[in-house]
C-alpha positions in Angstrom: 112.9 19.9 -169.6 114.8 22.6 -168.0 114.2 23.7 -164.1 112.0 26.7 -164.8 109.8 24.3 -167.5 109.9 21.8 -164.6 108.8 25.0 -161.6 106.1 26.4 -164.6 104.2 23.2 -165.1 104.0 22.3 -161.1 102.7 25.6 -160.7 100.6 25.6 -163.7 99.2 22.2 -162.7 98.5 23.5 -159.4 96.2 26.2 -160.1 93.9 23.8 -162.4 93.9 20.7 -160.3 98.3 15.3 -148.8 97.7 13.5 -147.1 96.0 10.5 -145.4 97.4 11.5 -141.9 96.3 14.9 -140.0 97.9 17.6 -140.3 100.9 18.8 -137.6 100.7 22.2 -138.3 97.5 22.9 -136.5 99.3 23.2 -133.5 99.3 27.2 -134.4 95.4 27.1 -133.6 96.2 25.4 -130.4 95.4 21.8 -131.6 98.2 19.8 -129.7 96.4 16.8 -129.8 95.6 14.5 -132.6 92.7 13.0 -131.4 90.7 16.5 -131.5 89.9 15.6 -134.5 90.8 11.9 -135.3 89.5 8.6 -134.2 92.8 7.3 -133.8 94.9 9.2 -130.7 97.9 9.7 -133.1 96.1 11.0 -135.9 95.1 10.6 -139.3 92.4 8.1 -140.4 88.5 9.1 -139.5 87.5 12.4 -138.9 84.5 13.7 -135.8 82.3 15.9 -136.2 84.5 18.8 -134.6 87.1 18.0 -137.1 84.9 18.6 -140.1 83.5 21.9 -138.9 87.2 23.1 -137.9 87.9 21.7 -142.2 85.7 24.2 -143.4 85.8 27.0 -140.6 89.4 27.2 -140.4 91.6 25.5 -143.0 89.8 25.9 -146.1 89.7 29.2 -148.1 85.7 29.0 -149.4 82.9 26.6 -147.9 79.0 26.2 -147.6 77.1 25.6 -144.8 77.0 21.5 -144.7 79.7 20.8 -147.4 81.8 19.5 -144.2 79.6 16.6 -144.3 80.5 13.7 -146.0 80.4 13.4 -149.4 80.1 17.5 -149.1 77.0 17.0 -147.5 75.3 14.2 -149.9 75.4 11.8 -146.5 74.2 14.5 -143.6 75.5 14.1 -140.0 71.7 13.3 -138.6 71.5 10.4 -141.0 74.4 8.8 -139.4 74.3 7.0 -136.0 76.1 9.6 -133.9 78.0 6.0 -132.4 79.7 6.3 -136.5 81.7 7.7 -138.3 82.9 7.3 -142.0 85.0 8.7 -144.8 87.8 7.6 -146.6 91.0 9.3 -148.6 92.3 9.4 -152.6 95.9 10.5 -152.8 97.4 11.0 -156.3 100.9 12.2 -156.8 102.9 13.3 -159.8 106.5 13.1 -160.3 108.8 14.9 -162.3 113.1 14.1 -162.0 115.7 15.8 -164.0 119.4 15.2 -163.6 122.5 14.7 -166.0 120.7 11.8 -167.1 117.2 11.3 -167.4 114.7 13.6 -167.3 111.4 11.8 -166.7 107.7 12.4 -165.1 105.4 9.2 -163.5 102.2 9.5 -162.0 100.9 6.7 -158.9 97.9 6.3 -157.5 99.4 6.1 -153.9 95.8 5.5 -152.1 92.1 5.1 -152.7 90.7 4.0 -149.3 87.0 3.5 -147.4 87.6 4.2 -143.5 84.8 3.5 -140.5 85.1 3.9 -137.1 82.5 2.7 -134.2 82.9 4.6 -131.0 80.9 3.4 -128.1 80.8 3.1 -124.3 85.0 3.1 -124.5 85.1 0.9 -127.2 87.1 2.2 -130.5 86.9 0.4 -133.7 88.1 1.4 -136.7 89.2 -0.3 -140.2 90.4 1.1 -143.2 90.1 -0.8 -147.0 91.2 0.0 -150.4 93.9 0.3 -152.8 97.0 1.9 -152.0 100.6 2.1 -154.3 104.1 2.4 -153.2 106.1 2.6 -156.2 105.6 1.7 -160.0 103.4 -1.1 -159.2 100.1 -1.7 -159.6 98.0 -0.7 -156.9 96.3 -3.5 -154.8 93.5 -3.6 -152.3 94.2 -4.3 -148.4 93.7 -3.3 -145.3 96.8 -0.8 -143.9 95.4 0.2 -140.9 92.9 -1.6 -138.5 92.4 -1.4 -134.9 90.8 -2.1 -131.9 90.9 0.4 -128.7 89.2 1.1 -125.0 89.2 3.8 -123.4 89.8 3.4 -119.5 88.9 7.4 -118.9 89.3 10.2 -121.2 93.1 10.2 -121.0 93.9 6.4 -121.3 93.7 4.4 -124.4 94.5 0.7 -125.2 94.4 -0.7 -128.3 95.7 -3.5 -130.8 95.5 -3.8 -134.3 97.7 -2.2 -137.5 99.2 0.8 -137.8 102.2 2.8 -137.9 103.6 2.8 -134.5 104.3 6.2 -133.0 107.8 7.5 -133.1 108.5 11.5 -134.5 106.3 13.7 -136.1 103.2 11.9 -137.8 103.0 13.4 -141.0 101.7 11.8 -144.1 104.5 13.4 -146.4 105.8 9.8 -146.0 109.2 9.9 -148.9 110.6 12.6 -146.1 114.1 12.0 -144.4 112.3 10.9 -141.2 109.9 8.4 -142.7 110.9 6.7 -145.5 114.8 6.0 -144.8 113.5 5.1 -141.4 111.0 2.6 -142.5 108.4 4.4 -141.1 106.0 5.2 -144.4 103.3 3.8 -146.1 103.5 0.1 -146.6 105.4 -0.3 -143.2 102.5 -0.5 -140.8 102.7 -3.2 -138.4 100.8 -5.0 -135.7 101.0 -3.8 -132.6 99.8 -2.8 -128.6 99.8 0.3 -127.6 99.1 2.2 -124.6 98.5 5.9 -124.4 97.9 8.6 -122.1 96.6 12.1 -123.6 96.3 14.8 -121.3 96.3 18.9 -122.4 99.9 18.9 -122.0 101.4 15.6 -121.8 101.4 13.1 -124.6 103.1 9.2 -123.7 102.8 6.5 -126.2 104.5 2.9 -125.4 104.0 -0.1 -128.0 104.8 -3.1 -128.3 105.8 -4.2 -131.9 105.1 -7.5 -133.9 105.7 -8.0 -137.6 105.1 -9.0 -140.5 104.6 -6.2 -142.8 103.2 -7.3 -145.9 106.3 -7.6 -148.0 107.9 -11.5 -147.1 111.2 -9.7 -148.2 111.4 -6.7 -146.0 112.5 -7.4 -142.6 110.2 -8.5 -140.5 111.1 -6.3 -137.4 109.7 -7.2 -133.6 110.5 -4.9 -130.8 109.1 -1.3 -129.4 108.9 2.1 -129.2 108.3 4.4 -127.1 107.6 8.3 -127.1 107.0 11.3 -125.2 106.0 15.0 -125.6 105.3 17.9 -124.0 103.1 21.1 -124.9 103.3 24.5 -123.7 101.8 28.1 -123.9 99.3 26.4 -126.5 101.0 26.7 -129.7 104.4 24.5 -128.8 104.9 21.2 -128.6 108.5 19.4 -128.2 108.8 15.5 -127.8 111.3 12.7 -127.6 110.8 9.2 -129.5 113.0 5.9 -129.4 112.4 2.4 -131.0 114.5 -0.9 -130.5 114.3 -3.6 -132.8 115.4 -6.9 -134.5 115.0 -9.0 -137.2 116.3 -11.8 -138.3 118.7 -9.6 -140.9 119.7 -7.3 -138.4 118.7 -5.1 -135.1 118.3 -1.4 -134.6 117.8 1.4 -132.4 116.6 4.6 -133.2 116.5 7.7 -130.8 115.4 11.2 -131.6 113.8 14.9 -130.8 110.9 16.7 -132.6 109.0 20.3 -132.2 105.9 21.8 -133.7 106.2 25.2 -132.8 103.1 27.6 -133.5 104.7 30.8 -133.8 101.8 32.6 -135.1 98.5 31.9 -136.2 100.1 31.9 -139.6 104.1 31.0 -139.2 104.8 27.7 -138.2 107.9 25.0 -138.0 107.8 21.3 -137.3 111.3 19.9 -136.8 112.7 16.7 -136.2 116.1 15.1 -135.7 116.9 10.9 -135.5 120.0 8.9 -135.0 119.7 5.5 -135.9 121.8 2.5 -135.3 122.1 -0.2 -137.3 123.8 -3.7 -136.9 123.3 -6.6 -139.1 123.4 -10.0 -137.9 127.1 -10.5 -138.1 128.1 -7.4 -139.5 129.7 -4.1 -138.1 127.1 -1.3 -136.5 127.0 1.7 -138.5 125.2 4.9 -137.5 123.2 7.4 -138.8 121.4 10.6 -138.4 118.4 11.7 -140.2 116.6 15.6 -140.2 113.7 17.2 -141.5 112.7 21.1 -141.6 109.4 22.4 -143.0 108.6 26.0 -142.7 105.3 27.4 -143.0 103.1 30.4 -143.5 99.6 30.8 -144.1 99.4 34.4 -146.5 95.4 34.0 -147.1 93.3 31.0 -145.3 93.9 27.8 -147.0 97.0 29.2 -148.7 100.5 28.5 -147.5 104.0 29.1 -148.5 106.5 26.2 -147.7 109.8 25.8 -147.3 111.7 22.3 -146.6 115.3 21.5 -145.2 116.0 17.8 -145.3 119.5 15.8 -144.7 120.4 12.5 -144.3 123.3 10.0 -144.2 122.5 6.6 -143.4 126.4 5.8 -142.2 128.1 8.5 -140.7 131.6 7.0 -141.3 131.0 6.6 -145.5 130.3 10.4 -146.7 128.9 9.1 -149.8 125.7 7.5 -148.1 124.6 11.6 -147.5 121.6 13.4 -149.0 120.6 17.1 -149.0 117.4 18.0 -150.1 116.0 21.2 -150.2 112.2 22.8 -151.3 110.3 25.7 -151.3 106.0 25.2 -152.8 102.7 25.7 -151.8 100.0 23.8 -149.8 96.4 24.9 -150.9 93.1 24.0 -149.2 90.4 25.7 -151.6 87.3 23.8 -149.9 86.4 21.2 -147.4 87.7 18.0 -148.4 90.4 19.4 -151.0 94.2 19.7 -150.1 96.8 20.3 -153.1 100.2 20.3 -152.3 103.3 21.3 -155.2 106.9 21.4 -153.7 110.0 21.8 -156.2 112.8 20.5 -154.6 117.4 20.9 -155.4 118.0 17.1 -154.3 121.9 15.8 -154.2 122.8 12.5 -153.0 126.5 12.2 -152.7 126.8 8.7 -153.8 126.0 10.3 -157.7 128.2 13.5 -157.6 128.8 15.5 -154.3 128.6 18.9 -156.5 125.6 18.0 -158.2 121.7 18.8 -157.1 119.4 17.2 -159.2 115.5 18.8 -160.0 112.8 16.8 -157.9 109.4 18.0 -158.0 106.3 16.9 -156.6 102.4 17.4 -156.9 99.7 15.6 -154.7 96.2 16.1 -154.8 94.3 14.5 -151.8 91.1 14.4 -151.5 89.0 13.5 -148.0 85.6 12.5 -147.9 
């Protein structure tokens, strides 16, 4: 398949057919804080009520009174004890990868999960179950994300449980140069304490982390991170993560500096830059630096333009361990509980050839209930 048959069916597939975390970007609205919307302080998992209201007032491009509601209104808020709340998420992706090669096209099933969260008197809990996929596999049912919270006052949150500790920008485009090379996407969560304070303008989250993750072959990391961030004039938000770890294969640090920056109510950027040290046990420390850029601009509500700037190298003394990647698509919310996401991509890794960008495309549909 040639790049413009690979750029025509994403498109095409787009306009007949991400993510299980929030989304970032809604710091152009003035949403600095996660928990606006989410159960969970750093985002993603159930949504309140506000957040479904905001869902269909302001992200999505056509909705009907009630279609918010879950199942689009089949379960109505009033029938729900106002102490609950429920939903879930369904993530499907489809690949397509050309190069000198192979040219090839796969399809995973990367989530299909029931989420519920009790809220009372202080007291969060909230557990997630289903069936997620990483790779070619088969998917499988567990339990990714579970924890247990209380609130001393509005602004301070304990909790325990398993998630994905904080550290840079929470995004659920998890294969990005800050996630995945970092071990920080789906599949890594961990269990872990955390302690938060939340205020208007000031976001600090310290947590103390204990493996295993579910893989007996990945390293099984103990240690802690830490992170905080600042928000200003309503629409920007800059913030500073590190993480220290070891295992028994090897120990790392990680340090870095992110920014959601709300230009407009339409133009937006979320940046972040990592270093990351690495030294196995007996072995030589290498380092490494890791960046991600997405640009964004809303032309029509629920209809975005995206551009992506990503680069890598895991060693920065061996050239050939370097990855640029860069994307331009589209992100489409039609109605509440719908996000579609395409992005066409020129990827080069240097180990291959360092004069050679191969075609890697993407298209997730995500649907939220």
């Amino acid at each position: 398949m040639c790049t413009f048959g690979v750029f025509s069916t994403v498109l095409a597939l787009q306009l007949v057919g991400v993510s299980a975390q929030g989304f970032p970007d809604l710091i152009r609205h003035g949403y600095v804080n996660c928990n606006n919307c989410h159960s969970s302080p750093s985002g993603g998992g159930t949504i309140n009520d506000y957040g479904r209201n905001f869902a269909s007032e302001g992200i999505s491009t056509w909705s009907r009174k009630g279609e918010e509601s879950v199942l689009h209104g089949l379960i109505r808020r009033k029938s729900i004890p106002s102490w609950l709340s429920i939903g879930g998420d369904i993530r499907a992706v489809q690949f397509w990868e050309e190069n000198k090669q192979i040219q090839s096209a796969r399809s995973i099933m990367m989530q299909a999960d029931f989420e519920a969260a009790v809220k009372d008197r202080g007291v969060t809990m909230d557990v997630a179950f289903g069936r997620f996929q990483t790779a070619a596999e088969e998917p499988r049912p567990n339990s990714r994300r579970y924890f247990l919270g209380y609130n001393f006052t509005d602004e301070i949150m304990l909790r325990a449980g398993r998630f994905t500790p904080v550290y840079g920008v929470n995004t659920a485009d998890h294969i990005i140069a800050t996630r995945r090379p970092l071990r920080l996407d789906q599949g890594h969560e961990t269990f872990n304490i955390e302690a938060s304070w939340i205020t208007d303008t000031w976001n600090v989250f310290v947590t103390a982390i204990q493996g295993p993750v579910d893989d007996p072959t990945t390293t099984q990391e103990k240690g802690g991170s830490a992170q905080i961030a600042y928000a200003f004039h309503d629409t920007y938000k800059i913030g500073a993560s590190y993480w220290s770890s070891s295992s028994e294969q090897a120990t790392r640090q990680m340090a870095g500096v992110h920014t959601l920056l709300g230009f407009t109510p339409e133009l937006y950027l979320m940046n972040e830059f990592d270093l990351q040290w690495t030294t196995p046990t007996g072995g030589t420390k290498t380092q490494g630096y890791f960046n991600y850029n997405r640009f964004g601009y809303e032309v029509y509500r629920g209809v975005h333009l995206l551009g992506t700037v990503e680069l890598w190298q895991t060693d920065m003394n061996n050239p050939k361990t370097g990855n640029d990647r860069y994307g331009v698509g589209t992100q489409l919310f039609p109605r509440p509980h719908f996000d579609i996401q395409a992005l066409w991509t020129k990827y080069r890794k240097l180990a291959v050839d360092d004069q050679y960008f191969q075609d890697y495309a993407w298209l997730v549909f995500h649907y939220y209930f």
